[in-house]
C-alpha positions as CSV (number, residue, x, y, z in Angstrom):
1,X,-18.5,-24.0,-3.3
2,X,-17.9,-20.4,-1.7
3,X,-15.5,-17.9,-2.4
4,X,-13.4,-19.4,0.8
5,X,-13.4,-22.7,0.0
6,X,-12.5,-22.5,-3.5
7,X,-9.5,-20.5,-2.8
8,X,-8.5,-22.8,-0.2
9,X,-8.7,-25.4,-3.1
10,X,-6.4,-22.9,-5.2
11,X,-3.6,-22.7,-3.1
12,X,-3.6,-26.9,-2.0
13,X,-3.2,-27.7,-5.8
14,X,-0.3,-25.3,-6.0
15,X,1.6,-25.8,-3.4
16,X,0.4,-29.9,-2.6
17,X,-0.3,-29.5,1.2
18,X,-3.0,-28.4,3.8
19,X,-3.9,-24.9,4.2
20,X,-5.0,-24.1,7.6
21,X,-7.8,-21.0,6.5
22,X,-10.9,-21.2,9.0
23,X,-13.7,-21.8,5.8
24,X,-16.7,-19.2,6.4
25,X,-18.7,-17.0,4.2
26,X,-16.0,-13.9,4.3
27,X,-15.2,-12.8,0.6
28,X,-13.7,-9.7,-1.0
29,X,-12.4,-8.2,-4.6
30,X,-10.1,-10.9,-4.8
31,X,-11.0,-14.2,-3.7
32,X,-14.5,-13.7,-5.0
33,X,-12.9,-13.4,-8.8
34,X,-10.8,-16.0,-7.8
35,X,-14.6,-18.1,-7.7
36,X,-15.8,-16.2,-10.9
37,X,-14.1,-17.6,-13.7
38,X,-16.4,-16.4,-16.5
39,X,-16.0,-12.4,-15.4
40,X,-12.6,-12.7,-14.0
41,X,-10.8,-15.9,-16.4
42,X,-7.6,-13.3,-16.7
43,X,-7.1,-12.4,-13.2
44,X,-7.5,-15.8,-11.5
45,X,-5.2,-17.2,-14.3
46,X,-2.7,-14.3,-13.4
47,X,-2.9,-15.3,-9.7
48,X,-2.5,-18.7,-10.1
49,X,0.5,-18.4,-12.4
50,X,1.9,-15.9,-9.7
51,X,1.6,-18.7,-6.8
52,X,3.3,-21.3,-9.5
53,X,6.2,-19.2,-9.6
54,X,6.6,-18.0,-6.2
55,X,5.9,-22.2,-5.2
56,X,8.7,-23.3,-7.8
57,X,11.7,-20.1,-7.0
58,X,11.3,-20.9,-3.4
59,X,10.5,-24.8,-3.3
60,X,13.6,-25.7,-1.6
61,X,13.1,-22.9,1.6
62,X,10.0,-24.3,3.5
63,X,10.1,-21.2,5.9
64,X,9.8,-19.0,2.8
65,X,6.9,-21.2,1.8
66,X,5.5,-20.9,5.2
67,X,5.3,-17.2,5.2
68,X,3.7,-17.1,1.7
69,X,1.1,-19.1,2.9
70,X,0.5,-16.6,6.0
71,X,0.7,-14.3,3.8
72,X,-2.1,-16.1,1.5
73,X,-4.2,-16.8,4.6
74,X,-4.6,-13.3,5.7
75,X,-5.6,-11.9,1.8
76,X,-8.2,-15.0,2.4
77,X,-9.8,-13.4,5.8
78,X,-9.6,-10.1,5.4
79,X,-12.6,-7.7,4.6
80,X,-13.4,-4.6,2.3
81,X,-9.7,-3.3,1.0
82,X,-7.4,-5.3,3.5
83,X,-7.0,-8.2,1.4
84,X,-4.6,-5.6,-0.4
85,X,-1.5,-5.5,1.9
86,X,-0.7,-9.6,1.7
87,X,-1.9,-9.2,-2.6
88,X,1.0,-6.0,-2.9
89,X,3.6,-7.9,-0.8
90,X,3.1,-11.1,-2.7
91,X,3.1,-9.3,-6.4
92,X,6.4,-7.5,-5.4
93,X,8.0,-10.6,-4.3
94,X,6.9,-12.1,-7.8
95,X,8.2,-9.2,-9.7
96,X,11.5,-9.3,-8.4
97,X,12.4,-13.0,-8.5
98,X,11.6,-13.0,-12.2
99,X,15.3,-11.3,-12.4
100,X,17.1,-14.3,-12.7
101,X,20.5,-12.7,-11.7
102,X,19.3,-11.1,-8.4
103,X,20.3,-13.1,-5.4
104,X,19.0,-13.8,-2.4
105,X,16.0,-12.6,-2.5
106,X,14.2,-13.1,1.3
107,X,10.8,-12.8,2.3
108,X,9.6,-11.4,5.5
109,X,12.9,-10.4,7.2
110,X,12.5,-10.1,11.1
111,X,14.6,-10.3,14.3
112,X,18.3,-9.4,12.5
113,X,19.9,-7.6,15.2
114,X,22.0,-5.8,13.1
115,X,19.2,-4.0,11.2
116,X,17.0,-3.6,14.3
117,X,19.7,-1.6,16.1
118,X,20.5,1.0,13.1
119,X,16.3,1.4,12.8
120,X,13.8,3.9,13.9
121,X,11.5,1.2,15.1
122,X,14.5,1.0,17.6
123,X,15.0,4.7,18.2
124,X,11.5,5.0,19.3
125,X,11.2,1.9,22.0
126,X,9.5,-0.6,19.0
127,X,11.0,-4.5,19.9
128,X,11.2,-5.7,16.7
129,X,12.2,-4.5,13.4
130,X,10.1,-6.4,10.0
131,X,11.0,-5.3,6.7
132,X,8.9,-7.1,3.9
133,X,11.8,-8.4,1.8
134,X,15.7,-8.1,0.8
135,X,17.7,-8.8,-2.4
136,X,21.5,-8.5,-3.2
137,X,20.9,-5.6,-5.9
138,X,24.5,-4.3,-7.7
139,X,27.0,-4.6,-5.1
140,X,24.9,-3.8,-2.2
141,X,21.7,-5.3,-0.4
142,X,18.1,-3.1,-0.7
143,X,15.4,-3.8,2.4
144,X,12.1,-3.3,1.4
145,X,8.7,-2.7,2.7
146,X,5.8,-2.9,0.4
147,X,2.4,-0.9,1.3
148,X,-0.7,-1.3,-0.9
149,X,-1.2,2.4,-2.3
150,X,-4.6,3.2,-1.3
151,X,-6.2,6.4,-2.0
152,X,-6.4,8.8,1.4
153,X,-10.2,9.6,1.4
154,X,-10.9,5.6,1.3
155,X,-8.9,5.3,4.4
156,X,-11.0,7.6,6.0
157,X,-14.0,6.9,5.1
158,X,-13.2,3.1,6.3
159,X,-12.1,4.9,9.5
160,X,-15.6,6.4,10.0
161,X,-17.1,3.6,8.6
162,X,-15.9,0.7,11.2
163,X,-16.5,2.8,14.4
164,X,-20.1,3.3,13.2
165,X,-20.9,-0.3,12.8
166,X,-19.8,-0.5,16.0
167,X,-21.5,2.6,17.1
168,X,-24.9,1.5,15.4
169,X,-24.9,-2.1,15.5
170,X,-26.4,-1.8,11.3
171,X,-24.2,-3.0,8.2
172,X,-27.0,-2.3,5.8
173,X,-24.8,1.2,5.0
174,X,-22.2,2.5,2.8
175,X,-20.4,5.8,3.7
176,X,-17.4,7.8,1.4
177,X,-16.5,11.4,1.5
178,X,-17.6,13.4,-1.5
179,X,-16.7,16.2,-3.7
180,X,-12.8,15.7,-3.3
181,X,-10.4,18.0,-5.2
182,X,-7.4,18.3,-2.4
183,X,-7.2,16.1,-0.1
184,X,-4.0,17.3,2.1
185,X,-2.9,14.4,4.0
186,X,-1.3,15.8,7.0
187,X,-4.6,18.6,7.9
188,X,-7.3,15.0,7.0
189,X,-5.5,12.6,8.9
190,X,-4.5,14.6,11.9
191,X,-7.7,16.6,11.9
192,X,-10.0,13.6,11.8
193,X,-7.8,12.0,14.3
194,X,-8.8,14.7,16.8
195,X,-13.0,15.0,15.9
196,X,-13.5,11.0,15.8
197,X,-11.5,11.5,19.7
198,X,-13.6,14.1,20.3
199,X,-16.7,11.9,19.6
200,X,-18.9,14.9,18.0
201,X,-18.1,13.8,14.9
202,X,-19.4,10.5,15.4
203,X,-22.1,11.5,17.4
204,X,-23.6,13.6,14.7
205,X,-23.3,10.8,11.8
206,X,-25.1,8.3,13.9
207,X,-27.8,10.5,14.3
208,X,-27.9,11.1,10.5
209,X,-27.9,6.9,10.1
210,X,-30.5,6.4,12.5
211,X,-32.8,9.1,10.4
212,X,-31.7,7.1,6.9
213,X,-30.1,10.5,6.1
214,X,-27.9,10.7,2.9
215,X,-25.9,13.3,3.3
216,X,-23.8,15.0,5.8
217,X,-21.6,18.3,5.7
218,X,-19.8,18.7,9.0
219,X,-16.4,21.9,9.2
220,X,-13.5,20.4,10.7
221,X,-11.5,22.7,13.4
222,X,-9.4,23.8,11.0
223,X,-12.3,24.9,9.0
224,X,-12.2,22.5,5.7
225,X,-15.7,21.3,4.8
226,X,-15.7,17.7,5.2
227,X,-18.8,16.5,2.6
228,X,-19.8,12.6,3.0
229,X,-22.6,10.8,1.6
230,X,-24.2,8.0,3.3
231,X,-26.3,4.6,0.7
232,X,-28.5,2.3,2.6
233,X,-29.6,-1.2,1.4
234,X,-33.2,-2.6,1.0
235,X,-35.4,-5.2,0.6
236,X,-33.3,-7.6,-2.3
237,X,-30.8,-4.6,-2.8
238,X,-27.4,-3.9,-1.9
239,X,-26.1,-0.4,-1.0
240,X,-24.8,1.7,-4.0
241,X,-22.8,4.7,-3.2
242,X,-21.4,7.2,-6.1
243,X,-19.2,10.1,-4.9
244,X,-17.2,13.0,-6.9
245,X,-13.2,12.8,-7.0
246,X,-11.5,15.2,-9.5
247,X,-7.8,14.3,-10.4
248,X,-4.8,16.1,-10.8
249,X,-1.5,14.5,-10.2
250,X,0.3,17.9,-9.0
251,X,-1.9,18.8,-6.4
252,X,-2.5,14.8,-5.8
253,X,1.6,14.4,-5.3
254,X,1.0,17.9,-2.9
255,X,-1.5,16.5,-0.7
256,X,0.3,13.1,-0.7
257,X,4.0,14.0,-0.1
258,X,3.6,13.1,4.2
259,X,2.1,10.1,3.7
260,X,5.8,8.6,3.4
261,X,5.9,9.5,7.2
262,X,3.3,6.9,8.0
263,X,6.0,4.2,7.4
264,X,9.0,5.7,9.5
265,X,9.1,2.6,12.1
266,X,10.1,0.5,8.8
267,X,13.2,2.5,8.0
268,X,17.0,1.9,8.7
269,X,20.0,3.9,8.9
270,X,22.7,2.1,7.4
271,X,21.6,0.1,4.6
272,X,19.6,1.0,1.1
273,X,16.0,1.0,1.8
274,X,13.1,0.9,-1.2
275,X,9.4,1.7,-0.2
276,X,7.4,-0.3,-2.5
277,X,3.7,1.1,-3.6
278,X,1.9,-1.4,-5.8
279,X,-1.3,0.1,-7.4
280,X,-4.6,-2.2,-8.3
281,X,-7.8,-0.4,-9.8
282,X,-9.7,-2.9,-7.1
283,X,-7.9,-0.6,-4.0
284,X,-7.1,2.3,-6.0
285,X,-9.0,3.9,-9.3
286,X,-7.8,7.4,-8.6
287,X,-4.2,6.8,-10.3
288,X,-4.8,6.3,-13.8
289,X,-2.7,6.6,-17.2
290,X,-5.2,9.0,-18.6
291,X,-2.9,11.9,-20.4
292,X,0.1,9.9,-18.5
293,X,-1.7,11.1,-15.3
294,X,-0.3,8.2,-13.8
295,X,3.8,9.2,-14.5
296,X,3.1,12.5,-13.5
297,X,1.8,12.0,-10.3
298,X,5.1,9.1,-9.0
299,X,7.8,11.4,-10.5
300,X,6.1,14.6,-9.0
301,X,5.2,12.7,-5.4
302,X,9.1,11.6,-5.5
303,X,10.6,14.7,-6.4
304,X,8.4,16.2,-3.2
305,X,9.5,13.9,-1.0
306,X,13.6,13.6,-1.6
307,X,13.6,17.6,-2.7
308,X,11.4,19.3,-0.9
309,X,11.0,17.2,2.2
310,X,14.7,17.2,2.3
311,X,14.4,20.9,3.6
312,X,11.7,20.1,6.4
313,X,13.4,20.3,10.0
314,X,10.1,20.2,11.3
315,X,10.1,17.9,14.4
316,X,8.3,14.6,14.3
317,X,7.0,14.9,17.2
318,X,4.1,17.2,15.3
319,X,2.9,14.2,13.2
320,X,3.7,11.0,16.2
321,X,3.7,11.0,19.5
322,X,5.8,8.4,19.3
323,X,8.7,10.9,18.7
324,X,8.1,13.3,21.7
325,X,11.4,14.1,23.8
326,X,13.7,12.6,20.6
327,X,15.1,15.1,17.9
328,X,14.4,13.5,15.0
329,X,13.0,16.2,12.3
330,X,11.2,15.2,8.5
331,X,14.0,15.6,6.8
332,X,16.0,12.8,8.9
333,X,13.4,10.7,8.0
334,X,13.0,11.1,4.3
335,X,16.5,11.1,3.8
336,X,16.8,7.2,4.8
337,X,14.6,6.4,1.7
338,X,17.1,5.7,-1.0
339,X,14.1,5.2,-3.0
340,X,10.2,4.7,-3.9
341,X,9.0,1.9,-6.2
342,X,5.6,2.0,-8.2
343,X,4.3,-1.3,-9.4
344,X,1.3,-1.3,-11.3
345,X,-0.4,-4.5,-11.3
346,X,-2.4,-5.0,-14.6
347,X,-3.2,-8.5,-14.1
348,X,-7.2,-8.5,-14.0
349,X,-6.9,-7.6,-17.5
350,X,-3.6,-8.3,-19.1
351,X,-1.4,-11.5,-19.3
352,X,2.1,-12.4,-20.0
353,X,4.9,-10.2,-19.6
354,X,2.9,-6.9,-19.3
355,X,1.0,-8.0,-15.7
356,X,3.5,-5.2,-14.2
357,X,4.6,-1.9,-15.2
358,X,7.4,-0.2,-12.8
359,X,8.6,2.6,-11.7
360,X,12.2,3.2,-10.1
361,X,12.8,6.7,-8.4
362,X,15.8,7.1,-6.1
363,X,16.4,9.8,-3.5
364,X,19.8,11.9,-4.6
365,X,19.9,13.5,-0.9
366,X,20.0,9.7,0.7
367,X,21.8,9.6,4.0
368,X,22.0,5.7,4.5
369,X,23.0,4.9,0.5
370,X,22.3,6.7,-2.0
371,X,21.4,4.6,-5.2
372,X,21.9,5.9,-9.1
373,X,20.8,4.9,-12.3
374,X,23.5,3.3,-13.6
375,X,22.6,0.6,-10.3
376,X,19.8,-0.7,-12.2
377,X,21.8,-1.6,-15.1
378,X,21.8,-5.4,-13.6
379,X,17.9,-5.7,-14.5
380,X,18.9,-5.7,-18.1
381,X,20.9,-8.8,-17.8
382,X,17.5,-10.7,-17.5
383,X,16.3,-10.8,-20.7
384,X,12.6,-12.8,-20.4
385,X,11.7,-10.0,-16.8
386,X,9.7,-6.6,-17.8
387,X,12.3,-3.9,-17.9
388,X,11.5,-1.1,-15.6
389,X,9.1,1.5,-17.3
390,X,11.1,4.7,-15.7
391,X,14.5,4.8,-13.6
392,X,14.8,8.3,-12.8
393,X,17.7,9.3,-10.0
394,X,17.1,13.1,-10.1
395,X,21.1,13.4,-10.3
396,X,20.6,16.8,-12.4
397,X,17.4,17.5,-11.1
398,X,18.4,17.9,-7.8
399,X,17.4,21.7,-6.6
């Protein structure tokens, strides 16, 4: 039985009917330990408890069930890291219903007018508005959007790395960028934007695979060495790739504080609005608890973003097109993020109550609601759920 097939298998037990996945050879991190019991006996036990619970909270809402299961279909088809988007959304759905007291807690919300005409995504010409999920938190509601937190240099290296298979018609390659110590967000993303456009960039590299060259040094435009290293496979081998990344959570939360921006089509002016970053060592090793590496880096990347991005009137028209002709600056978007939630997710090696560890920081310069600590108070009232490991509000740190 292949990895497909026996995670089809998985979710038909759990949730007793058909599930329409197209059965092929496609695997990745998570459905192949899903088919390795021996190695992976803690994780596939953790996954299949999380389906049992999500199958029982919302047994009685078939069109909830229906979008977990299109949810579960695309973790099953996707390749490399993009199993990790449906995995987040579906591990922050099965944190929060383990609060017994929190109400109405929807999955996949789409087409509400009323949220969809106080949104960006409208602002800008988008049709629709889709927020990931909703809860009655306290005496308000909180939208959510969940993103899988994965490492910058990994999205770019998978940027570079699909436009060469196409480019070279070979898959026997690996590629990654090496020797990272900053990795500023806005100069990579934009900058490599403009090279891969150019085509140079790509040009040179498929040279470099077409010689079975390992390495490559190439200078960006704005004059930042860009170092990647490039692992063929052999006769009976796969690829094996090893690159150099050296941590540290200030400079990490530096580089990172504009990646928030990516998600501005998701936010909405009049109602409290989380952005939810779930963190797995399979799409993201760089964030570990190593001398509390891991707290220092979600408190310092918060405090960037709802203190220091707060001061930004730079227009967004400099980081999306999308924007051009509208007067929208940084800090109107940051300030519609009454807050950012960390969820680690443990569950490859732990079990029980300690598969997630949270963290709960809320903007203090929040234009649409502004949410405080004492709002988190109604988490305590459910005695078996993980309390949150941090709830920090910045109320007197706020400068």
């Amino acid at each position: 039985m292949n990895d497909l097939e026996n995670y089809r298998n998985i979710v038909e037990n759990i949730f007793s009917q058909e599930f329409k996945i197209p059965v092929s050879d496609n695997t990745n991190n998570c459905i192949g330990a899903l088919n390795h019991y021996d190695s992976f006996h803690v994780f596939r036990e953790n996954f299949i408890e999380r389906l049992k619970r999500l199958y029982v909270y919302y047994e009685k809402k078939p069109e909830v069930i229906d979008e977990i299961l299109t949810t579960l279909k695309n973790i099953g088809i996707k390749k490399g890291y993009k199993w990790s988007g449906g995995y987040s959304e579906l591990v922050a759905l099965d944190y929060w219903i383990q609060y017994n007291n929190l109400l109405n807690i929807d999955f996949q919300i789409k087409d509400k007018k009323d949220l969809y005409d106080h949104s960006i995504a409208k602002l800008i010409g988008q049709r629709e508005l889709d927020l990931d999920m909703a809860l009655d938190f306290s005496s308000f509601r909180v939208y959510m959007d969940v993103k899988s937190f994965l490492p910058t240099h990994v999205e770019l290296s998978d940027r570079i790395f699909e436009i060469l298979k196409s480019k070279t018609n070979r898959n026997n390659f690996l590629i990654n960028v090496d020797e990272i110590y900053d990795v500023d967000y806005l100069e990579l993303n934009s900058g490599l934007k403009q090279e891969i456009k150019s085509g140079y960039l790509v040009n040179e590299l498929v040279k470099c695979i077409d010689s079975n060259e390992t390495y490559f040094n190439y200078k960006l435009k704005s004059g930042r060495d860009l170092k990647i290293r490039i692992a063929y496979s052999g006769k009976g081998k796969g690829a094996m790739l090893s690159t150099t990344r050296i941590i540290d959570p200030y400079r990490l939360a530096m580089d990172y504080k504009y990646k928030v921006l990516d998600y501005y089509n998701k936010f909405i002016f009049n109602d409290a609005f989380f952005l939810v970053f779930v963190i797995n060592p399979w799409f993201n090793n760089e964030i570990t608890e190593f001398y509390n590496n891991n707290e220092t880096f979600y408190r310092s990347l918060a405090r960037r973003v709802f203190i220091e991005l707060v001061n930004d009137n730079q227009n967004m028209d400099k980081f999306n097109d999308e924007f051009t002709g509208k007067s929208i600056r940084v800090c109107d978007i940051v300030s519609l993020i009454s807050g950012i939630v960390f969820i680690e997710d443990k569950s490859i090696t732990l079990k029980g109550n300690d598969v997630y560890k949270v963290y709960f920081y809320t903007n203090p310069n929040a234009k649409n609601k502004r949410v405080k600590r004492f709002d988190f108070d109604i988490l305590r009232w459910s005695h078996l759920a993980k309390q949150p490991s941090i709830v920090e509000d910045f109320e007197f740190d706020n400068y």
